[in-house]
C-alpha positions in Angstrom: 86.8 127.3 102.4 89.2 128.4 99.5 90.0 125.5 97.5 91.4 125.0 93.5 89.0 123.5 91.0 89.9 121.4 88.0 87.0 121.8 86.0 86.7 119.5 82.8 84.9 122.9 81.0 87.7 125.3 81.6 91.1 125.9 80.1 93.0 126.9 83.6 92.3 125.7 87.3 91.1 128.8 89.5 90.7 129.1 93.4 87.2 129.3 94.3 84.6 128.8 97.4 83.7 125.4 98.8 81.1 125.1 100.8 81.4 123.7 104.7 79.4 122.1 107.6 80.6 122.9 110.8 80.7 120.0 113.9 79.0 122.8 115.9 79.3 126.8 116.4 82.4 127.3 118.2 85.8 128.5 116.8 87.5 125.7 116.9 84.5 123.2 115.5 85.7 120.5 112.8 84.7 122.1 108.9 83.9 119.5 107.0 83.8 120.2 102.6 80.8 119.7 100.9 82.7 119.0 97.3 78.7 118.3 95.9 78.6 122.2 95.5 81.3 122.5 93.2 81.6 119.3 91.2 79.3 118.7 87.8 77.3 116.2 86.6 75.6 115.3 89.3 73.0 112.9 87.2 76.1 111.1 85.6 78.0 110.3 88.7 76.1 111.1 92.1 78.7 110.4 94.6 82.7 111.7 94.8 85.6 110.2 95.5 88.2 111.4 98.3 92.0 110.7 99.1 94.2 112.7 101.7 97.4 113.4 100.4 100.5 114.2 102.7 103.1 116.1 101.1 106.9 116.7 102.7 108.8 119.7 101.9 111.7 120.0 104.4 110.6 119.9 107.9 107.1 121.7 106.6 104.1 118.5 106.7 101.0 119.5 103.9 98.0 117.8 104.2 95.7 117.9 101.3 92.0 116.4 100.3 91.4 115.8 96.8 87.9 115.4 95.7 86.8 114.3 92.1 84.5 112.4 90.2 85.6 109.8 87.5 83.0 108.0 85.1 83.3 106.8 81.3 80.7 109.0 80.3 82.3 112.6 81.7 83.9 114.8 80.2 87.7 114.9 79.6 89.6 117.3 81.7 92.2 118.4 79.7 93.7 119.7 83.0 94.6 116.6 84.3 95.1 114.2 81.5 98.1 113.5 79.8 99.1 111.6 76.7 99.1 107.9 78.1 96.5 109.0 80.8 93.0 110.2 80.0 90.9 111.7 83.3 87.3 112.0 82.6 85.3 114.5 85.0 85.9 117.3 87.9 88.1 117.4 90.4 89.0 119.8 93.5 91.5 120.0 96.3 91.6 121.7 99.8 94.3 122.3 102.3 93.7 120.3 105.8 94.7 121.7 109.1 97.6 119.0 110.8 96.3 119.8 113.8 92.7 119.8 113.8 92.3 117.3 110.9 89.7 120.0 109.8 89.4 121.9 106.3 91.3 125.2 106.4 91.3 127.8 103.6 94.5 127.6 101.0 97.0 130.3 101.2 100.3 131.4 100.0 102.1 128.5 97.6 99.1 126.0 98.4 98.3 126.7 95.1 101.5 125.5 93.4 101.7 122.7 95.9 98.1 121.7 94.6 99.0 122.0 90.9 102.3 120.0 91.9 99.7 116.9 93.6 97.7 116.8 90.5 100.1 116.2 87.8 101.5 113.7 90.0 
């Protein structure tokens, strides 16, 4: 699944590959992200947070899932931190289906609609 990765070691977020599990092999099975793949410092902080984030634009309904990790002893992500708030660690966010509650690749504007969740 496409997603967008705020990585604490790079100067820009970029679109890149998560990996999935599938409920089972049909089309229409459930993906579910495995954010392990992407996100750092896995001795630090083992486990990763999640929130679903629903976003209205008009009559259009966005459903996001951000994933990250946040510990004392991470890096900072310049990326996400801001002058009253510093954000230690990785973070990465995928579209959801609203239909299938499943984990669909980003398209189109996803990408400024993800940049808009994360300075929010």
């Amino acid at each position: 699944v496409r997603c967008r990765l705020y990585s604490a070691s790079w100067s820009r977020p970029r679109q890149v590959t998560m990996l999935t599990r599938c409920s089972d092999r049909s089309r229409k099975a459930k993906r579910f992200p495995v954010p392990e793949s992407l996100l750092n410092d896995a001795t630090v902080q083992p486990y990763v947070h999640n929130c679903l984030v629903t976003l209205h634009e008009g009559r259009r309904i966005y459903q996001f899932c951000i994933f990250f990790k946040r510990h004392c002893h991470l890096r900072i992500n310049t990326l996400l931190s801001s002058d009253d708030n510093v954000f230690r660690g990785d973070a990465a966010i995928t579209r959801v289906g609203t239909s299938a509650g499943s984990a669909v690749n980003m398209r189109g504007r996803d990408n400024a609609l993800a940049d808009f969740i994360m300075h929010k």
